[in-house]
C-alpha positions in Angstrom: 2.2 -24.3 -30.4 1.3 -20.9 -29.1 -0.5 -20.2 -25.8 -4.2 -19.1 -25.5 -3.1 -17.4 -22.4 0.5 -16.6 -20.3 0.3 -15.1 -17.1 3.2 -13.9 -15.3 2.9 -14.4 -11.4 5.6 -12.6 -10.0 5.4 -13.2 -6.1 5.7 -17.0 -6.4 8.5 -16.3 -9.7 6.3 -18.9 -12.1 5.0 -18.4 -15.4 1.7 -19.9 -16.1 0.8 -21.4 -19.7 -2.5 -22.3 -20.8 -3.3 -24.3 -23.7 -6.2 -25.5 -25.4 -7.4 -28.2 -22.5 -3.5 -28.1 -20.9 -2.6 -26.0 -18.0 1.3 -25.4 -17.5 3.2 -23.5 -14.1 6.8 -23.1 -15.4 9.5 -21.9 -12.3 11.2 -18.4 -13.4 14.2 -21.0 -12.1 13.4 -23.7 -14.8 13.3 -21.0 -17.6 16.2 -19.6 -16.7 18.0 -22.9 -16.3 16.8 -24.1 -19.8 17.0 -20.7 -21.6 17.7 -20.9 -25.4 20.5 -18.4 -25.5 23.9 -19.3 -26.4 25.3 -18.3 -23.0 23.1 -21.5 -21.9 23.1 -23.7 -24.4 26.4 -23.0 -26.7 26.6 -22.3 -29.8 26.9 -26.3 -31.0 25.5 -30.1 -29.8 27.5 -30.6 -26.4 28.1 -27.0 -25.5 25.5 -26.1 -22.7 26.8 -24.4 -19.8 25.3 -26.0 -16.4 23.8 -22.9 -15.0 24.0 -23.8 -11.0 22.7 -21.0 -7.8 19.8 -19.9 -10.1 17.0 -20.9 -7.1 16.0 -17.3 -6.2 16.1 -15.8 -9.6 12.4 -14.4 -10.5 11.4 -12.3 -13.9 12.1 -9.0 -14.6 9.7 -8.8 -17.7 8.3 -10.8 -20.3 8.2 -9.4 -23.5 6.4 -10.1 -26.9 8.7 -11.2 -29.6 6.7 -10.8 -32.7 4.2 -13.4 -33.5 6.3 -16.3 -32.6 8.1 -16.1 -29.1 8.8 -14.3 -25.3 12.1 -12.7 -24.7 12.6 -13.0 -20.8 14.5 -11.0 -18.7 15.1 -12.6 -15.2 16.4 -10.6 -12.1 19.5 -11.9 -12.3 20.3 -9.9 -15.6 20.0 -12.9 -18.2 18.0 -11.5 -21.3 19.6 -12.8 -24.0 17.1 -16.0 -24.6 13.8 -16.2 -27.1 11.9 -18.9 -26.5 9.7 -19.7 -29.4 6.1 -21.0 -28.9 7.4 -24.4 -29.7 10.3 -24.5 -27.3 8.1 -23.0 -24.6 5.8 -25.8 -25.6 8.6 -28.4 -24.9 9.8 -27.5 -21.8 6.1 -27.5 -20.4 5.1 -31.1 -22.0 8.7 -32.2 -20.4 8.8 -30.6 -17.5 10.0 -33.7 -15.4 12.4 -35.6 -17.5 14.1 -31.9 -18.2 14.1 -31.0 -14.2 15.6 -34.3 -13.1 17.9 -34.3 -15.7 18.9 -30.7 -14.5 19.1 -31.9 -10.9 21.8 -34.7 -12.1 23.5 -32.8 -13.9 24.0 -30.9 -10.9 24.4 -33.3 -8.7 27.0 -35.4 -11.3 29.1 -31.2 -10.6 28.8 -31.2 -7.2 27.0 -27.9 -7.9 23.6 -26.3 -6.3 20.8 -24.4 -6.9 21.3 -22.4 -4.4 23.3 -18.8 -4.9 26.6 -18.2 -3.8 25.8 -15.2 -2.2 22.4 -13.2 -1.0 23.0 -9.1 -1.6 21.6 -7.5 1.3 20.2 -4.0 0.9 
């Protein structure tokens, strides 16, 4: 299902979907986290790499892919995912179940969301 509107807030790193009677505020962290690309979710069924110390990432851009998707690049150089209107559509409608699932997954790896390292300039 395509969005009437998306709207990129970049200070607070969350991209906001609006659908016909649905509002949707997605974290630049939960996109990146749930990305479609291979790198995140393998390239077969029980393949997805847990993507842990992804907290701070924000976007880089948001751009247009035809009729049918956004191709995200996030500050922390990941590019590679489309996510098509109906995949953006699922991870809004399932926000929840997908985040806690997330947070187990790292929990179950001992892992965090926070990054390993902060680069000071």
């Amino acid at each position: 299902m395509q969005p009437l509107e998306i709207k990129i807030h970049r200070k607070s790193a969350v991209l906001e979907l609006r659908y016909a009677g649905e509002q949707f505020n997605l974290s630049a962290e939960y996109l990146r986290v749930h990305s479609p690309s291979a790198e995140v979710q393998g390239h077969g069924p029980g393949q997805s790499v847990l993507q842990t110390g992804k907290k701070l990432v924000s976007f880089k851009d948001v751009i247009p892919q035809g009729h049918y998707a956004i191709r995200i690049e996030f500050s922390d150089g990941h590019d590679s995912g489309i996510f098509s209107w109906d995949y953006l559509y699922g991870l809004a409608t399932h926000q929840g179940d997908y985040w806690q699932t997330y947070l187990d997954r790292l929990s179950a790896a001992n892992a965090s969301r926070e990054p390993a390292f902060i680069a000071l300039n």
